[in-house]
N, C-alpha and C positions, 0 to 999 in steps of 0.2 A: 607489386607486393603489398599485401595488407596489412595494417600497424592497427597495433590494438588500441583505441580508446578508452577514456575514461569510462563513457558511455557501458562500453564491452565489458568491462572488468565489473561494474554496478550491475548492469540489466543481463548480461548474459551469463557469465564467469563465475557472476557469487552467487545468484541462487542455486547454480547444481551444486554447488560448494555445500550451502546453506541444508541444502535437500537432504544431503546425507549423513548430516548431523540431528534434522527432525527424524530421518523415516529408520535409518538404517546406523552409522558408526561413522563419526565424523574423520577418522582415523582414513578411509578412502579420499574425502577430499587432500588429505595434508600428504598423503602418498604420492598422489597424482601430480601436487604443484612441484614435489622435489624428487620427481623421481625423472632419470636422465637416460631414460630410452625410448624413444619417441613409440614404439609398437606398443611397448607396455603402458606408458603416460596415454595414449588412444584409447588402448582399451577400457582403463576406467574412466576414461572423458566419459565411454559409452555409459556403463554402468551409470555414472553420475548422471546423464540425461534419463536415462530412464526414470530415474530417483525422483529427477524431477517432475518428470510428465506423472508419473504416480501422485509426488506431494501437490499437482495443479486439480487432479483430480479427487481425492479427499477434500483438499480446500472447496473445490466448486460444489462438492455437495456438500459440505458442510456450509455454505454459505446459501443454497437453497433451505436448507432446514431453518437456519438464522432469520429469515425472510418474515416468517409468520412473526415470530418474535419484535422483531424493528416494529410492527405496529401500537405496542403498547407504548413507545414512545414519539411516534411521528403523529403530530398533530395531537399531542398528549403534553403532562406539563410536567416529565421524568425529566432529571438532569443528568440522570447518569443510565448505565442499562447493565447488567450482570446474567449473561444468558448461559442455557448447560443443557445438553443432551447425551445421556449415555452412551452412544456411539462416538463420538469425539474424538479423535486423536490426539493425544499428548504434545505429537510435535509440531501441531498445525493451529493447534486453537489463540497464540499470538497472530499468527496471518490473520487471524477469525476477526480478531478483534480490532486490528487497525483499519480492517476493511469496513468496518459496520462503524467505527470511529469515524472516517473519513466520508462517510456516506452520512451519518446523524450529527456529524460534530459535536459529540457527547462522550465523557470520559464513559469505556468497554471492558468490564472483566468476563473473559468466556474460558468456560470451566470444562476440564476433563476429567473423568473418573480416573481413578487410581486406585482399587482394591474398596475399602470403604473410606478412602479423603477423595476431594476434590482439588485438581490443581487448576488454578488458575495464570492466563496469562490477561495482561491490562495496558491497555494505549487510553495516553490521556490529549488533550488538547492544553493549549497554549497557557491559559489560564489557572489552570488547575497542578500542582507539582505529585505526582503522583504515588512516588515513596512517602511522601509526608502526609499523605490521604493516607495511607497504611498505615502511615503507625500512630496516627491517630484513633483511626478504627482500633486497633489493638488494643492499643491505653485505653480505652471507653468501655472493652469486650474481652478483658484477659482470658487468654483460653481459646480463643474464638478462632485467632491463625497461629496457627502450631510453627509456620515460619512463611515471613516474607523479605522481601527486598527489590531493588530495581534502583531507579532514577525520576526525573519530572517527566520524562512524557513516557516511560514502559516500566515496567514492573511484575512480578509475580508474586502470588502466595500460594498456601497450602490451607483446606481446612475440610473438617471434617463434615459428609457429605449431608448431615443433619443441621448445618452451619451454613446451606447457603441462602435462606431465609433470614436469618440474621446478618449477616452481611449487608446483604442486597440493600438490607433496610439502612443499618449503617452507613453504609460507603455511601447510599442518597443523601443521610442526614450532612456527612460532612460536607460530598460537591454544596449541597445548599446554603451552606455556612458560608461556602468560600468562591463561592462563583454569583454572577449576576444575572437577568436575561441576556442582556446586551453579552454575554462573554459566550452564551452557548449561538448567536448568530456568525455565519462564519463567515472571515473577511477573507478575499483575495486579492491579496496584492501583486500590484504588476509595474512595468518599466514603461505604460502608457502605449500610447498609438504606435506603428511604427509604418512608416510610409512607404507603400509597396516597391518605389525604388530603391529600397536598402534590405529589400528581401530577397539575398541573395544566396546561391551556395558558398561563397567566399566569405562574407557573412555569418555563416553558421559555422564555416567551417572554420573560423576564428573563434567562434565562440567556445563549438568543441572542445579546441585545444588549452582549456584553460582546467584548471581541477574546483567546482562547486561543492557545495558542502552544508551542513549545519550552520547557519550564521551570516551566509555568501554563499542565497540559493541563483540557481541559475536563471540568466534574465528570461522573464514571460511578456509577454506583449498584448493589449487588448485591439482587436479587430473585427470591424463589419464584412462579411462574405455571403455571397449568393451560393447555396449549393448547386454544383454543375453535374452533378453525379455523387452516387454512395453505394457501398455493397458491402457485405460482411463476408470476410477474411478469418480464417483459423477461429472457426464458429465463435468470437468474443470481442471480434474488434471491428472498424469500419476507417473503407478507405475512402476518400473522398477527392474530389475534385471539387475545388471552390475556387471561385472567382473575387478579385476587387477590384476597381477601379481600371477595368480594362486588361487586367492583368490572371494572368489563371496557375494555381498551384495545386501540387499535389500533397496529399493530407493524411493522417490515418489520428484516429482516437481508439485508445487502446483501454480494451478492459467494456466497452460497450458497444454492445450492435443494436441497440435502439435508434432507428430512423428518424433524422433530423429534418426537420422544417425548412422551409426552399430559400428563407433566410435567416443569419445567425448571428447574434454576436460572441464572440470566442476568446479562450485565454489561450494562448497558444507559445511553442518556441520553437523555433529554430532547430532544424537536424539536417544531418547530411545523410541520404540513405545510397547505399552502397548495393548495387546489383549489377554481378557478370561484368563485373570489371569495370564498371561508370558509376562514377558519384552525382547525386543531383539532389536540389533540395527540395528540404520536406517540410510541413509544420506539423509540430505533435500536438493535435487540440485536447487541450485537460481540462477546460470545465465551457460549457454551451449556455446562452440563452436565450 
């Protein structure tokens, strides 16, 4: 019998959740989790997958168009970036922005039209508190955002779509005030080496069972591998067979199918992947060099 993980309830469970509060009426997910007849709670599981598959595909082309954009900051000397294209969806352009956040390690506002305002959604990094970037910008520009708010690392405003030139300019002025070079390089931290003898499914599958979080992320580990094999899986990912020290695992790095070098060093953790009825361990590789 299968037992839902942490894992489950983050990666699989909340974003159809998530989906049909951007695409469609959040009101389906809360149906779904309390409602006590298992045909009916199926059916909109389905619905909610679809939702999903819909909101990955907006995102992916919204993140194709995002692409041209990311050059005026990569190998440029922007500390922030504020990007907007009229087709945008309202309920996707936070995904937009954590993603090109996490790719430039630079505070992201990415804007949707809304009639004649622009909404924006914003991921900030470590450094920078990203409600207090707004209302700073505000106090300097009254008039400017009609309304914001959020927290240090997400946030939103609203302004009007003659206002995103002024912003753009703003919201650079302050990261510059308030951030360093040294704060837009991005640090990874990790739990160190771990020695292939302790790379176990028992291992991971301890680690699983614990709940990570904001504060007490979950442990990552740095490691030398030979690629032994790669292929791309659900046209975005790649699975990999990698080798250490005698020793051969199975791999996948999700979110890239860019072809790795025959060898790598890796930030990786620990999973237990579950197929047909057999568990075996995995490593999820999250960043390559």
């Amino acid at each position: 019998m299968r037992q839902a993980t942490a894992y489950d309830l983050g990666f699989a469970v909340g974003p159809r959740l998530n989906a049909a509060g951007r695409l469609d009426d959040m009101s389906l997910g809360i149906a779904c989790l309390t409602c006590d007849d298992a045909a009916e709670a199926a059916a909109m599981a389905v619905k909610l997958d679809r939702l999903n598959r819909e909101r990955r595909e907006i995102e992916g082309e919204m993140q194709a168009s995002a692409l041209a954009m990311i050059a005026q900051v990569e190998g440029g000397d922007a500390y922030t970036l504020s990007i907007h294209r009229p087709e945008w969806h309202q309920g996707v352009v936070g995904l937009l922005a954590s993603r090109v956040k996490d790719r430039l390690h630079r505070p992201v506002f990415a804007f949707a039209a809304d009639g004649g305002k622009l909404k924006g959604s914003g991921r900030s990094i470590a450094a920078l508190h990203l409600r207090d970037a707004l209302d700073l910008v505000d106090k300097r520009n009254p008039g400017l955002l009609e309304r914001f708010g959020g927290h240090a690392a997400a946030a939103g405003c609203t302004l009007r779509a003659e206002g995103l030139e002024l912003f753009r300019a703003q919201f650079e002025a302050v990261a510059r005030e308030r951030l360093t070079p040294a704060d837009l390089s991005q640090r990874i931290e990790t739990d160190g080496e771990l020695d292939p003898a302790d790379m176990s499914r028992d291992f991971a599958q301890l680690l699983r069972g614990h709940v990570w979080g904001q504060g007490f992320p979950e442990p990552r580990f740095l490691g030398n591998f030979k690629v032994e094999d790669q292929r791309v899986v659900g046209e975005r990912h790649l699975k990999l067979a990698l080798s250490c020290r005698g020793r051969r695992f199975s791999a996948i790095r999700f979110g890239s199918a860019d072809a790795l070098a025959g060898e790598i060093r890796a930030v990786y953790r620990l999973d237990v992947n579950e197929y047909r009825g057999d568990s075996t361990l995995q490593l999820v590789v999250e960043h390559v060099q």
